[in-house]
N, C-alpha and C positions, 0 to 999 in steps of 0.2 A: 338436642343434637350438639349445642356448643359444650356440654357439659362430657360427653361423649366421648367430643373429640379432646376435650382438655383432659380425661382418664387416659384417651391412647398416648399423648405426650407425656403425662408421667411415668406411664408405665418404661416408655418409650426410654424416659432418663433413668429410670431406676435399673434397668438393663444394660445401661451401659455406665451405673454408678455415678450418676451424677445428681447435685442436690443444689437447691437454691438456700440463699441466704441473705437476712439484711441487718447492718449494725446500725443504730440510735447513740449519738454523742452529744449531752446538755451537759451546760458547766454544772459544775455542784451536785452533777448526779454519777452513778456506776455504770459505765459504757452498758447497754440491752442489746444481745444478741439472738436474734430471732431466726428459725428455719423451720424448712418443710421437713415432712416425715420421714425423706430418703437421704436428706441431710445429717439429720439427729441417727438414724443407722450406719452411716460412713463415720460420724465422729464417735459412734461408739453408748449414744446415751439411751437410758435404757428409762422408760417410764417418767412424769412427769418433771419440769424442770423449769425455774423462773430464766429469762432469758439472759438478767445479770451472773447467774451460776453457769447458766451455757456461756458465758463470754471466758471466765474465767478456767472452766474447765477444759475448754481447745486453747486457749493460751498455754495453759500447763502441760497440754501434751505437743509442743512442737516440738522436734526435733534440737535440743541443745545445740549442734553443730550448726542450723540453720534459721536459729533464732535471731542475729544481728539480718540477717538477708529480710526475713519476715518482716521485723519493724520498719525497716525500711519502707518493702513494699504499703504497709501500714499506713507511714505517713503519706505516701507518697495519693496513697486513695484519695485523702482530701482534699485534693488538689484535681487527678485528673485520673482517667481509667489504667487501669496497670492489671499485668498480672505475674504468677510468680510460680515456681515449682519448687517445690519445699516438702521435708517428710513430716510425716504425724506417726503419733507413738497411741494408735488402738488401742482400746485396754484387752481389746482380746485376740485380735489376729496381729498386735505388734506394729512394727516399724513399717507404712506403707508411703509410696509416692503420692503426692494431689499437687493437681494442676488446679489454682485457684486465681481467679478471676472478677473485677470490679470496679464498680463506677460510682462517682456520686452521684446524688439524686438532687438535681438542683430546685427543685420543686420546694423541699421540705428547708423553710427559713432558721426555723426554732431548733438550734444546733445544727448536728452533722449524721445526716442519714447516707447511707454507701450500701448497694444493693448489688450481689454478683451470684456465683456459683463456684460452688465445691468439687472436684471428679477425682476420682479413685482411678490413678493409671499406673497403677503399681504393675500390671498384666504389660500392660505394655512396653513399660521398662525392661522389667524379664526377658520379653524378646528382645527389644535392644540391645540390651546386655550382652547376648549372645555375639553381636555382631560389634557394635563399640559403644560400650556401656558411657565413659567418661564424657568421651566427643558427644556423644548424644546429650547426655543430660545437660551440658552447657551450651548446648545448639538449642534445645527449648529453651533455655531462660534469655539467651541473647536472641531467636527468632519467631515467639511464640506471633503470632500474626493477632493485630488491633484490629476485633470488629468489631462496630458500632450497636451497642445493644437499645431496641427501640420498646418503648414502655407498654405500647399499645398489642405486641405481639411476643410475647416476654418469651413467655417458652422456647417456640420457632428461633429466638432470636441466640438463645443457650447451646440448642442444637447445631445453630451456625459457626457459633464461637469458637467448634472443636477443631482442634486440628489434622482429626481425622477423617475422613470421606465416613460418611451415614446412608446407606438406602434401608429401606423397610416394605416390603410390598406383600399382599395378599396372598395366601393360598385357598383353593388352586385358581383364583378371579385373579392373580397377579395385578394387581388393581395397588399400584405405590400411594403409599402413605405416606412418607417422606424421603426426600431426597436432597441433603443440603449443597452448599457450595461448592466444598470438597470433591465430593463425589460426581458431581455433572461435571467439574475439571477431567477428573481421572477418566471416566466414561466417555470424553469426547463431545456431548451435550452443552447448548443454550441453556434449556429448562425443563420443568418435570415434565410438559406437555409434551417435547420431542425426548423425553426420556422415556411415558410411558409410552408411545406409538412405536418407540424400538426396542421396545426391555427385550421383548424374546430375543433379539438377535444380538443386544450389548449379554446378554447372559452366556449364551453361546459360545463366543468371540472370549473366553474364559479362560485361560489356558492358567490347569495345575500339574507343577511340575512333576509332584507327589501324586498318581493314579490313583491311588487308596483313597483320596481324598474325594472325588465324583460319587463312591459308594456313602462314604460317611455323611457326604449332605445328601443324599436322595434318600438313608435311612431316617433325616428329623425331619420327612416331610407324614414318618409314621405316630414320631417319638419325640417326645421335648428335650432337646441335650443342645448343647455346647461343641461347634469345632474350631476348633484354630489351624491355622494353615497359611502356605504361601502362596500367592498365584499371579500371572500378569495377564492385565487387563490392555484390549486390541492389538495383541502382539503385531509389530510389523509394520503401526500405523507410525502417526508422527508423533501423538500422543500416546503413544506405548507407557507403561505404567509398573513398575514391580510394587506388590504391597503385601503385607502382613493382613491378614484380614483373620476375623471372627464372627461366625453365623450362629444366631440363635432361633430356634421359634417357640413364637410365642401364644397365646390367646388371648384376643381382644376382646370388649366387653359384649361387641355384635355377633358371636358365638365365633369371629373367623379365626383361622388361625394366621399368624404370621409373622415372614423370616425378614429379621431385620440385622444387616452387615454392617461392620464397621470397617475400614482398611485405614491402615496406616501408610503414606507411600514412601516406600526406600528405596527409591530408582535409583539418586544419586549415591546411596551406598551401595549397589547392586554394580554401578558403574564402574567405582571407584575398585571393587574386587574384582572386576575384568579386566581393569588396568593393572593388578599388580600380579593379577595371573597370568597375565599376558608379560609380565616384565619378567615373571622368575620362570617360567618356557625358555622366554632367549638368554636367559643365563645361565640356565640346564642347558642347551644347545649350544650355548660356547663353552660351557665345563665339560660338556660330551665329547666338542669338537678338540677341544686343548688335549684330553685324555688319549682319543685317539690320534691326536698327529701327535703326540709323544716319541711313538716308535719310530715312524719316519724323520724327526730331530735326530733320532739318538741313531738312526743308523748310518747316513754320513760323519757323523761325529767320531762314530767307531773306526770309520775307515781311516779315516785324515789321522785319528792314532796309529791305527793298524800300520798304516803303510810307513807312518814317519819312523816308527821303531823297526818296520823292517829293513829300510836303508840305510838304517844305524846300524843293524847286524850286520848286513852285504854291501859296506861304503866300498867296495876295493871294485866290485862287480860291477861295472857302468850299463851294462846289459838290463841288470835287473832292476840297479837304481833309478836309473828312465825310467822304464814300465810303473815301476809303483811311484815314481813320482807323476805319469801322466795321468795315475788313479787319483793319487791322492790331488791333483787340480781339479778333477773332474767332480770328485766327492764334493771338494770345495765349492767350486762351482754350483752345487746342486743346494748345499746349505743356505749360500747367499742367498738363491733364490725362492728357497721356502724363508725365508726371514722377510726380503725381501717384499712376497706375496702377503705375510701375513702385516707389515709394515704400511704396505698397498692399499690393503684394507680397513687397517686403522682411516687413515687420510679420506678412503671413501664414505667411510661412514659418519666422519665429521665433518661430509660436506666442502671437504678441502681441495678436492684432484679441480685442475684446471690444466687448458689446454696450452701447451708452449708452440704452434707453429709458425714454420721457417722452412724454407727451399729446401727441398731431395727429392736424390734420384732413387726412383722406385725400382729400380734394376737393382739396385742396392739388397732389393730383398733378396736376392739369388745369394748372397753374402750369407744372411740370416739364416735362410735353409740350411744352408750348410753348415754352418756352425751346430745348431742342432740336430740335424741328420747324421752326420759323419758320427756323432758321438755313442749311437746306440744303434744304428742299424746294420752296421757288420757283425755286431754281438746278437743278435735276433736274426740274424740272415733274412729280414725284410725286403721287401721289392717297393723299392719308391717310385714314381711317375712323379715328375716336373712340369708342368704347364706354363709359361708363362709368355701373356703377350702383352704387350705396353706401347702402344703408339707415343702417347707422350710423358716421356720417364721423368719428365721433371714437373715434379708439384708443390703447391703448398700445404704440409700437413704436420702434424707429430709426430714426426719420425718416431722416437722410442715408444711412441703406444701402439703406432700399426706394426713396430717388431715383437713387442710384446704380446698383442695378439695373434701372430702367428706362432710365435714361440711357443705360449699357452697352449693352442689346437695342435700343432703339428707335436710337443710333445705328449700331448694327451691319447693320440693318434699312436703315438709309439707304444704308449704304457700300455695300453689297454689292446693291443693287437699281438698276435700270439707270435712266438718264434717261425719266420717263414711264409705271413702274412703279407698283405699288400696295402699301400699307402698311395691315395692319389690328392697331390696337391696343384690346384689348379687356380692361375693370378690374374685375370684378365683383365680388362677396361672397358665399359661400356659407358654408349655415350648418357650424358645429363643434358637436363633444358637448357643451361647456357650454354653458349658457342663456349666460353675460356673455365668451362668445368668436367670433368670425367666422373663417373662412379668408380674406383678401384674393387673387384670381384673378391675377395677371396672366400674358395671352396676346398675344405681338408676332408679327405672321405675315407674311411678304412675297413679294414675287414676284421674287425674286433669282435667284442665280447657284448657291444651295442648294449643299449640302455634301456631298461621298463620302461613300459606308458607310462606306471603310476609317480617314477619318479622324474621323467621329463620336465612337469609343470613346476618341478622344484631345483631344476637343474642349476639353473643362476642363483640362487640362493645363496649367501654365505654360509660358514658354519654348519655345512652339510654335506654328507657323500652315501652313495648308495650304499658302499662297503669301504670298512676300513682297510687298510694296510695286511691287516693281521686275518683277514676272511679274503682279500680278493691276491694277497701275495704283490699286490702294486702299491709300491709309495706312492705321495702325492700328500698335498691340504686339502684340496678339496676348494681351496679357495681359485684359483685358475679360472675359470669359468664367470666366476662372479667378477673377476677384474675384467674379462674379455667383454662381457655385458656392459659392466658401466662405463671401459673405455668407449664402446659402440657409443652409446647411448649421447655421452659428451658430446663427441664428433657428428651427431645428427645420422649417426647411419641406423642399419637394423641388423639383426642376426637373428636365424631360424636354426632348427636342429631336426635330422632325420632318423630317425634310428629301428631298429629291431633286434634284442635279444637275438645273440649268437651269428648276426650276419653284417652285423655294423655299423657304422652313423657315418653322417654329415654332417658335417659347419659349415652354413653359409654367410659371408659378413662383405655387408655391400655400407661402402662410405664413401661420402660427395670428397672431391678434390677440387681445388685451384690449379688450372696451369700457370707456369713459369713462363712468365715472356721472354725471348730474345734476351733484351738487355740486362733482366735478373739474371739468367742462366751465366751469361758472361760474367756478370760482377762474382756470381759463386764459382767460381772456378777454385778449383782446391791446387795451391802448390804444392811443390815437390821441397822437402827436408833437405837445406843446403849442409854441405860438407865442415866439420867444425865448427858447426855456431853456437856452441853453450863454451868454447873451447877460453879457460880464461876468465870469462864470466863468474862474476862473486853474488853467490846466492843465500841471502839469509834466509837458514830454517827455523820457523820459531814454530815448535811440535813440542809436548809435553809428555808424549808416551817413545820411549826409546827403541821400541819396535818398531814402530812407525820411523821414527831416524832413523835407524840403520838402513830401511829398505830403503825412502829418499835417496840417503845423502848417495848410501852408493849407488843407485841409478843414478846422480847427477853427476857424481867423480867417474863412470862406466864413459860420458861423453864429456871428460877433461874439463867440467866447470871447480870453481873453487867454493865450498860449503862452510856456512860457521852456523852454530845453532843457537837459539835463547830456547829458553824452556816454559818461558811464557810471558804474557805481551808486553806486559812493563819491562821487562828485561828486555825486549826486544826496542822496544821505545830509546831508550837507554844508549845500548849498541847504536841505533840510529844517529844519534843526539853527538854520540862522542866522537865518531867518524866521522872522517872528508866529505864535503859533500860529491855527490857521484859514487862513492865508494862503495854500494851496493845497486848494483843493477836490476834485482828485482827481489820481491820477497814473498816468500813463500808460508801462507798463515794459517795456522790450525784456527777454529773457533773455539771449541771449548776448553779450555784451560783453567785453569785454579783460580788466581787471583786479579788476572785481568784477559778477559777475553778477547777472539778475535776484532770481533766488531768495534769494540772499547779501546783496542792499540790502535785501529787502523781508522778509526775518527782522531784520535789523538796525534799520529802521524800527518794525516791531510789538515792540521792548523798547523803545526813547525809553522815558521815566520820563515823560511828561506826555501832553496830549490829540493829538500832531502823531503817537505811534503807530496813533490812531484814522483816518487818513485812507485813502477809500477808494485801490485798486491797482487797476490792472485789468493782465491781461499778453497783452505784443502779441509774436507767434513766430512765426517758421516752425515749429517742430517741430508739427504738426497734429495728434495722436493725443490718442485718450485718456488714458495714462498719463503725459502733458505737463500737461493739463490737471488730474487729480487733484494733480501734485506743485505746480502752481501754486497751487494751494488747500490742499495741505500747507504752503506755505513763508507763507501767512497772505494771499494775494491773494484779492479779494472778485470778480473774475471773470477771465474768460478769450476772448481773441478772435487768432485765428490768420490768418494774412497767407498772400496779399496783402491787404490792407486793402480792404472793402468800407466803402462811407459810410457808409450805413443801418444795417448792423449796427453800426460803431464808435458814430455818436450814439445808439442805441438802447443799446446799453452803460452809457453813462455817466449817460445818464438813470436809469436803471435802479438805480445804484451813489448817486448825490448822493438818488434817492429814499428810499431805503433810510437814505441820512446823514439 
């Protein structure tokens, strides 16, 4: 019986190419290299052979390029168990990979005896290769796993050694024969015992991605062959498993036949290409998305030409130069805010957007509609409805994000509803759990072209639109929707969507407020613009783009202040430096500039050693965000106002800033 079972373990290794071996090291003698019969076949040797000739014969064929790695592992044997993956040069099938493995044998005093094993995994390389040939091969030599080989059960102990999961079981008694460490991992199993009491059902639980493959092993349960193949093991579980595997069957010497697997497992390679297929999707999806908002860029862009060269033709005609100049703001208008949105979205997806609130009045929003309504619903001859009720109009919130999301809906509302359609926008307040909070309502509802089911679930999405430009005849990014989401989302509120192909949608967007006490409401009271107060006042522009100066200076000489410009901050430092002090009453500071920026003039202004570091800043930027604004008022600036340059807010600025002086 023992004899029996020590043929089914050779067989066992010779099926999977693997051979044992032992080397003998006495001073004064020729190293003896000694192996079993499945050894002497992997190295090639063919009929009788003293074991000092075997020693020298597998020396002579290692792989030149891996021969300094070999000795190493070499010496390293007689010290302590090592193993190593190295080529051999076959004399007859060539250049193959072995995974070779060993230990000393402390037992034997009289020199130096080292007893391991050989295995031919050139097969398995091959497959590796396919997927990442280099990373692999130096993932086995830095992770081949140390197990302990015990003397008393030598074989079993070979079997264990492998890196790859082993089962072996019966046909058709399914009666396992071996099952090593590897594979009760993969399988989900303590031991053989809860291995065999579940094989039917771990066999089952099989999943080939390749269908072809179910036919080709139920054909060697007629015929002795060889399959290779891919498949995962308890999909779905927690121990899910992707492996390489190879089934053989065999015949054992008790007449049975039987299939014995190897698997290799490549979960974490399996992983790492759903990561990078998952990464080049969202970069088709933003090359998709860039492609198509192309045309919607370029067609305000055309207008803002169109119209500037048509009032160049007809400068004499005030009739017409109005009209095409209230086009060409409106176009304008429309660019900013596809730049804008797409600028918006950057910020969100880095995790940057944060909430800036501060006191408004929500009646305000009737502003907002308007701004946006007037602009397109005389041209579509639309029918709007206004709702709006607000017990208490003063709250604490973000202002520009709750106008932003109405902006977003009520013009998505426009675009997507046909010439002569209807728009119902409705603003209510309903109450919240605490006494001193509101929920603010808003619901945009229209008689559009409404939305699939199938693309609702993707509505918020970035980088996505049911149709572009160029199929639905409506500009847009597409991104709109995804900013009105994650502003929602900030603010603690929710939004729902209603829709139906051809009869139109709903937005509904419900967000908690603060009310404004009494005493706040008074402190925010907004003045009224006194009569001549820029009148005389000397303002240094320090701006580096001359477009930008021109529009300044004469908006500030439009209300009789006096203007001198620096072109950038050291210059401006400079003019500070050499003037009276007082002699500038405020100054007005680009950030980005050439050789010394905003921030870097206007910390160097608040050291001066006298009163000229008191003088108010104020900073004028494209960068429009929050964390622009907080570093502006890090670097010592006493406000902040972000471009393009509106009028009203620039003089309200500075009033603002000389009151304060």
């Amino acid at each position: 019986m023992i004899q029996q079972k020590k043929i089914n373990v050779e067989r066992i290794l010779r099926v999977n190419r693997v051979g044992a071996w032992r080397i003998e090291i006495e001073d004064g003698k020729s190293p003896r290299f000694y192996a079993d019969a499945v050894m002497d076949e992997l190295l090639g040797i063919q009929g009788e052979i003293s074991p000092e000739e075997r020693f020298t014969f597998h020396r002579a064929r290692v792989h030149p390029d891996d021969m300094q790695l070999f000795l190493e592992y070499s010496d390293k044997l007689s010290e302590t168990k090592s193993e190593i993956v190295y080529r051999y040069i076959h004399p007859t099938f060539g250049e193959m990979f072995v995974r070779c493995s060993g230990i000393r044998d402390r037992s034997v005093v009289d020199g130096i005896s080292i007893m391991g094993i050989h295995q031919d995994i050139s097969e398995t390389v091959r497959l590796e290769k396919e997927k990442e040939a280099e990373r692999r091969l130096a993932e086995l030599n830095d992770t081949l796993r140390k197990e302990k080989i015990e003397q008393e059960d030598y074989y079993k102990e070979l079997l264990e050694m492998q890196s790859c999961g082993v089962l072996a079981y019966t046909i058709p008694g399914h009666k396992i024969i071996h099952m090593n460490a590897q594979a009760l991992r993969m399988y989900g199993v303590e031991n053989i015992e809860e291995a065999q009491s579940k094989l039917g059902t771990m066999l089952k639980k099989v999943i080939y991605p390749d269908v072809d493959v179910i036919e080709k092993l139920k054909r060697l349960h007629k015929v002795d062959a060889m399959v290779d193949y891919e498949c995962i093991i308890g999909k779905g579980e927690p121990n899910e498993c992707h492996a390489l595997a190879t089934t053989k069957v065999i015949r054992v010497p008790s007449g049975e036949r039987a299939v014995i697997t190897t698997f290799l497992d490549v979960s974490e390679m399996v992983v790492l290409k759903n990561a990078l297929q998952k990464a080049e999707e969202g970069n088709r999806a933003k090359s998709s998305f860039l492609f198509a908002m192309s045309h919607d860029l370029r067609t305000p862009m055309n207008a803002i030409i169109g119209y500037a060269e048509l009032m160049e033709r007809h400068w004499g005609d005030n009739e017409l130069t109005t009209n095409y100049l209230h086009k060409l703001k409106g176009a304008s208008q429309f660019l900013l805010a596809l730049i804008g949105n797409v600028l918006e979205i950057a910020r969100i997806e880095s995790g940057k957007e944060t909430l800036n609130e501060a006191p408004w009045n929500l009646k305000k929003i009737n502003d907002t509609l308007e701004i946006v309504l007037d602009r397109e619903i005389l041209n579509k001859q639309l029918h709007v409805a206004r709702n709006i009720e607000i017990q208490h109009a003063d709250v604490y919130c973000d202002s520009l994000k709750i106008q932003e999301i109405i902006m977003n809906l009520v013009s998505n509302a426009i675009k997507y509803t046909p010439d002569g359609g209807k728009i119902d926008v409705d603003i209510e307040e309903m109450e919240a759990v605490g006494e001193d909070s509101i929920i603010l309502r808003i619901c945009v509802s229209d008689t559009g072209i409404g939305i699939s089911q199938k693309y609702i679930p993707h509505i918020f999405e970035a980088f996505t639109r049911e149709k572009n430009s160029s199929e639905s005849g409506i500009m847009g990014t597409g991104l709109g929707l995804r900013i009105v989401k994650s502003f929602v989302d900030l603010m603690d509120g929710s939004v729902i969507v209603q829709s139906e192909p051809g009869k139109g949608s709903s937005f509904i967007v419900e967000i908690p407020c603060r009310i404004v006490s009494e005493e706040e409401r008074i402190d925010q009271a907004e003045q009224s613009m006194p009569e001549n107060f820029l009148k005389c006042k000397r303002i240094l522009l320090v701006e580096d783009n001359e477009l930008n100066v021109e529009i300044a200076r004469t908006i500030l000489q439009d209300v009789q202040a006096e203007v001198e410009v620096a072109a950038d901050g050291a210059i401006a430092v400079a003019m500070l430096q050499k003037a009276p002090v007082g002699y500038y009453d405020v100054i007005l500071m680009d950030i980005q500039m050439p050789k010394m920026n905003g921030y870097q003039a206007t910390e160097a202004i608040r050291k001066l050693p006298d009163e000229r570091a008191q003088v108010p800043i104020i900073a004028m930027t494209a960068n429009a965000f929050e964390e622009d604004r907080q570093a502006a008022f890090a670097a010592g600036m006493d406000d902040y106002l972000a471009k393009p340059i509106e009028i009203d807010k620039l003089l309200r600025k500075i009033v603002k800033v000389l009151e304060k002086k």
